[in-house]
C-alpha positions in Angstrom: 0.0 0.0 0.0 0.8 3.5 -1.0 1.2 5.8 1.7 -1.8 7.4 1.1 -3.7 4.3 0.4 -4.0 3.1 4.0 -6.9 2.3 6.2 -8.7 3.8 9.4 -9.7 1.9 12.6 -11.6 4.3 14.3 -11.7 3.2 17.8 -13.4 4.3 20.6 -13.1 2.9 24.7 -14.8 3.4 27.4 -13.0 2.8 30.4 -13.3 2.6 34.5 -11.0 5.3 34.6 -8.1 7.4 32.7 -5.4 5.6 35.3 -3.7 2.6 32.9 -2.3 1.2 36.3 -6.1 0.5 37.8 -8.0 0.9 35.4 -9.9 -1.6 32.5 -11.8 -1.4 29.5 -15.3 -2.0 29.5 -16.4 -1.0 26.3 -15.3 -1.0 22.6 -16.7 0.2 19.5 -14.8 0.5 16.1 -15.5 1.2 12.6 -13.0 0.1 10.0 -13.1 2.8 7.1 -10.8 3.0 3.5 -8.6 6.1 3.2 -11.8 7.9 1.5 -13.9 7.1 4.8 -16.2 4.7 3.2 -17.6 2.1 6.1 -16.4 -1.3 5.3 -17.2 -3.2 8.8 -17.9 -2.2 12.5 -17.8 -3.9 15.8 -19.1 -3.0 18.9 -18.8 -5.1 22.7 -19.3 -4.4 26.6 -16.2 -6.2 28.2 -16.4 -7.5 31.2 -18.8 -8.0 33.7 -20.3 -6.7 36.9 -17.0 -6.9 38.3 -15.7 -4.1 36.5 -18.6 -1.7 37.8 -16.9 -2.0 41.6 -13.7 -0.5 39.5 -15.2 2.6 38.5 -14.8 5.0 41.3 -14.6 8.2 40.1 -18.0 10.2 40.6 -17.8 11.8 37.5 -16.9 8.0 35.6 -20.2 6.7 37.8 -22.5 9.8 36.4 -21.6 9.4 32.6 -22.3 5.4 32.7 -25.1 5.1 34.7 -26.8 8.1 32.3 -25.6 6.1 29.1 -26.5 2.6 30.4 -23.2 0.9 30.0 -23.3 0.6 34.2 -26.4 -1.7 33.4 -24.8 -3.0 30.2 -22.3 -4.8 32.7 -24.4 -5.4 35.8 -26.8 -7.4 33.1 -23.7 -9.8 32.1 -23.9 -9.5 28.2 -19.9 -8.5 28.4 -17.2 -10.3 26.6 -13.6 -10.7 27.1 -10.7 -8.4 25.5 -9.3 -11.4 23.7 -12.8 -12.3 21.8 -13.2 -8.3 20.9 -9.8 -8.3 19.8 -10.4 -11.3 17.5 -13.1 -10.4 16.1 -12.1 -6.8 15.5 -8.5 -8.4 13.6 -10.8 -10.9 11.8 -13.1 -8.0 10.3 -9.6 -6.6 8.8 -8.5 -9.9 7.3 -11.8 -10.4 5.4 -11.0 -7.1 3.5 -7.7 -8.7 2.8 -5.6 -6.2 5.3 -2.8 -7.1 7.1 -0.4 -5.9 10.0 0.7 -2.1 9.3 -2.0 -1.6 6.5 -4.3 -0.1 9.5 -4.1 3.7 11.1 -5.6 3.7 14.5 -8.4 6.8 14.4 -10.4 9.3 16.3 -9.9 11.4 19.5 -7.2 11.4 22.0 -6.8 7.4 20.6 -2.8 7.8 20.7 -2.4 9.3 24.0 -5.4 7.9 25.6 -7.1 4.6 24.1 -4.1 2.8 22.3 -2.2 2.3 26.0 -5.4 0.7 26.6 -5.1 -1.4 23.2 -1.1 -2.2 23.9 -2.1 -3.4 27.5 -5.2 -5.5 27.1 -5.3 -6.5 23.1 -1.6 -6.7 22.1 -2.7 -8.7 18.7 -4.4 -6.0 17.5 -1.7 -3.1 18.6 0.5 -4.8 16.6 -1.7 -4.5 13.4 -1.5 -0.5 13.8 0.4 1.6 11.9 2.8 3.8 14.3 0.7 6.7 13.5 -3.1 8.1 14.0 -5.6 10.2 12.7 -6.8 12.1 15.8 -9.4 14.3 15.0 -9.3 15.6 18.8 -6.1 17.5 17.3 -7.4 18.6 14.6 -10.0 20.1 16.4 -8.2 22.3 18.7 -5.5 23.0 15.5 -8.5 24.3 13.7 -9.9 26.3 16.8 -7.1 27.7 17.2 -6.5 29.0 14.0 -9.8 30.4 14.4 -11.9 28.0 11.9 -14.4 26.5 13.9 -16.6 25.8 11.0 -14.7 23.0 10.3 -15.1 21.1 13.1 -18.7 19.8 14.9 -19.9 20.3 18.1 -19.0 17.3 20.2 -20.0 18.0 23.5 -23.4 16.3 23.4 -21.4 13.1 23.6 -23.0 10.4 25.2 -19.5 8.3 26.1 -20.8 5.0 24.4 -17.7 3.5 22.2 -19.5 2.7 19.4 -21.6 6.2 19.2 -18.3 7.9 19.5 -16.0 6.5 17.2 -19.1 7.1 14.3 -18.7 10.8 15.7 -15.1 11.3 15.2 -15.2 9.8 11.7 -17.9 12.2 10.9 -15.7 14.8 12.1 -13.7 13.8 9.6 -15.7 13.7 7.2 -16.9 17.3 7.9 -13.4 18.7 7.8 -12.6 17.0 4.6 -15.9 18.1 2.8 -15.7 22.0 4.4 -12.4 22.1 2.8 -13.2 21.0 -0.7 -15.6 23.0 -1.0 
């Protein structure tokens, strides 16, 4: 592949906490996009269990997951391990015929905050990333900066589910790319 004929994992976690010492993932939700952000495959999962809500501590952590459900999500035992996420998220980029480094990891903060998470707890797939990322989160604030804000989309109505979020920052994306070719 070219270098400008890579693919995008956007990825999105939702965590007990921002602490990678003591904290795990309990949800993920991914979209797997070409380089012209056309959806190919998505995947979404609750990780874990019950167990995990006793690891969210944070007040703030509690609010935002008991408003969006994932709380219950867990408590109701419909989780599933990082392993079987990781699979089936490295199985939906073989079927397209990808392999290691043919991937970008994508979205917000997902170098500095979520691919820790992804080197910790699903190793397989960290290794199928490129070394870079699309981070619209920078983008954003780039953009704000330089005083263009009509490129970029309101995201504070987030509601902190994975799957929800990762479809927002590839829209954001999206919105960027079409503001500017117009």
């Amino acid at each position: 592949m070219s270098g400008k004929d890579f693919h995008m994992l956007w990825i999105d976690l939702e965590t007990t906490g921002s602490d990678l010492e003591t904290n795990r993932i309990i949800e993920v939700g991914a979209v797997l996009t070409d380089y012209n952000l056309n959806i190919l495959g998505s995947h979404r999962a609750v990780i874990g269990d019950s167990s995990r809500v006793t690891l969210i501590t944070d007040p703030i952590v509690v609010e935002m997951h008991t408003k969006n459900g994932l709380i219950e999500n867990l408590k109701s035992g419909e989780g599933t391990t990082e392993y079987e996420s990781e699979d089936r998220i490295i199985q939906m980029m073989e079927s397209f015929g990808l392999r290691k480094h043919d991937v970008a990891i994508a979205g917000s903060g997902v170098q500095h905050f979520d691919r820790p998470f992804i080197a910790r707890d699903m190793p397989r797939l960290n290794s199928w990333l490129k070394y870079f990322s699309i981070d619209v989160g920078v983008m954003r604030r780039v953009l704000q900066i330089a005083g263009r804000e009509d490129l970029t989309l309101d995201t504070k109505s987030k509601n902190h589910r994975a799957f929800d979020d990762a479809m927002l920052h590839l829209s954001e994306l999206a919105h960027i790319k079409e503001t500017l070719r117009r």
